[in-house]
C-alpha positions in Angstrom: 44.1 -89.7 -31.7 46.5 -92.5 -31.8 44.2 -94.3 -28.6 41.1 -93.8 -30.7 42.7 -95.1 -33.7 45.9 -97.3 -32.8 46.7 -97.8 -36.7 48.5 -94.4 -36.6 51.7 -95.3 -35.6 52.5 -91.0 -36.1 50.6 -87.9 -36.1 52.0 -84.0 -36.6 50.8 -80.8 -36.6 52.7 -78.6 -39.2 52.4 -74.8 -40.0 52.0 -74.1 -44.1 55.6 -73.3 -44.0 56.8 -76.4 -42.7 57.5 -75.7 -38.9 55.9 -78.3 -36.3 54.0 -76.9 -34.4 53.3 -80.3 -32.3 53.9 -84.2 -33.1 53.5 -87.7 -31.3 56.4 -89.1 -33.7 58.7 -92.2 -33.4 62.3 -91.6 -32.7 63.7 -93.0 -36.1 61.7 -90.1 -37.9 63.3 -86.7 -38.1 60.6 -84.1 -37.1 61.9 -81.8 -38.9 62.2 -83.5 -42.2 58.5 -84.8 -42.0 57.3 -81.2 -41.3 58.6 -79.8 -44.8 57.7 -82.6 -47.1 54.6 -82.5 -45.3 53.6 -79.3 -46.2 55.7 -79.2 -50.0 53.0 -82.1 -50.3 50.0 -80.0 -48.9 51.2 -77.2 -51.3 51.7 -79.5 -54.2 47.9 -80.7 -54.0 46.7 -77.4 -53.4 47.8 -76.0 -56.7 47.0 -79.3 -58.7 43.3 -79.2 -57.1 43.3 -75.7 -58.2 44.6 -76.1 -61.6 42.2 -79.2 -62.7 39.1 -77.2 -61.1 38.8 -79.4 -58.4 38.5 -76.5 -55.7 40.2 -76.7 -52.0 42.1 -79.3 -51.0 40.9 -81.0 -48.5 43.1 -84.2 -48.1 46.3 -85.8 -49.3 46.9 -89.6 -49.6 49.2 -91.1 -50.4 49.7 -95.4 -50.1 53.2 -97.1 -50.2 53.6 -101.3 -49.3 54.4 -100.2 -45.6 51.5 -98.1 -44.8 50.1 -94.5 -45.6 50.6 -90.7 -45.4 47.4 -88.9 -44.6 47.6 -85.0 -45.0 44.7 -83.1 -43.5 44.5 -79.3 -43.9 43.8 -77.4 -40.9 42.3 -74.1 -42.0 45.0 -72.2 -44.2 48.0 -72.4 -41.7 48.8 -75.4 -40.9 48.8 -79.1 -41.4 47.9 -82.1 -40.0 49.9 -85.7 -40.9 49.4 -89.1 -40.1 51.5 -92.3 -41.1 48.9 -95.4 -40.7 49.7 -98.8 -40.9 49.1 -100.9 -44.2 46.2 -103.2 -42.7 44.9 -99.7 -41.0 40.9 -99.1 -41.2 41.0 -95.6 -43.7 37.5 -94.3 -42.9 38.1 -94.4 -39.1 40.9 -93.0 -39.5 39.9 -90.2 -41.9 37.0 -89.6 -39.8 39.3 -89.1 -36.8 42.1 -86.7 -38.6 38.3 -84.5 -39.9 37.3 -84.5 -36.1 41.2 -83.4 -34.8 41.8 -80.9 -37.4 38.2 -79.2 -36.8 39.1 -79.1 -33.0 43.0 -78.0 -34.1 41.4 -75.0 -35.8 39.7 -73.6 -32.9 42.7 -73.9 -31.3 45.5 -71.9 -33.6 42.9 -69.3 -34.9 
């Protein structure tokens, strides 16, 4: 993913309860700590999606001055996060976290 779309500087693959279960992450970012806001985040959307009768979550965004968070779910387990850069291109990028997580699924099901 990150050669296909080099304004991800970080991609992870988290279970639902905030393990990683793989990641391509820069050394300055804890693993760990990524992983469980990650999914507090993915659990957060969930139940305001559900509340305000939007139906499944499907994405999480989330745009600060350095850059972005992109949350992807990956079937009901797990997880998938990106950080992008600020001047990154959002719909190749959204297009290439659909295309990973669909392939991601077939893979931990």
């Amino acid at each position: 993913m990150k050669f296909s779309a080099p304004d991800i500087i970080a991609v992870s693959l988290i279970s639902s309860d905030g393990l990683t279960i793989a990641s391509a992450m820069p050394e300055e970012l804890e693993e760990d700590r990524v992983a469980a806001m990650a999914a507090a985040m993915l659990s957060l959307g969930e139940r305001i999606s559900l509340e305000l009768g939007r139906g499944d979550l499907n994405e999480v965004y989330i745009k600060g001055n350095m850059g972005y968070v992109l949350l992807t779910s990956v079937g009901d387990n797990a997880v998938l996060a990106a950080l992008v850069q600020e001047e990154g291109k959002l719909g190749m990028i959204f297009l290439e976290l659909r295309r990973a997580a669909k392939d991601l699924l077939r893979i931990i099901e």
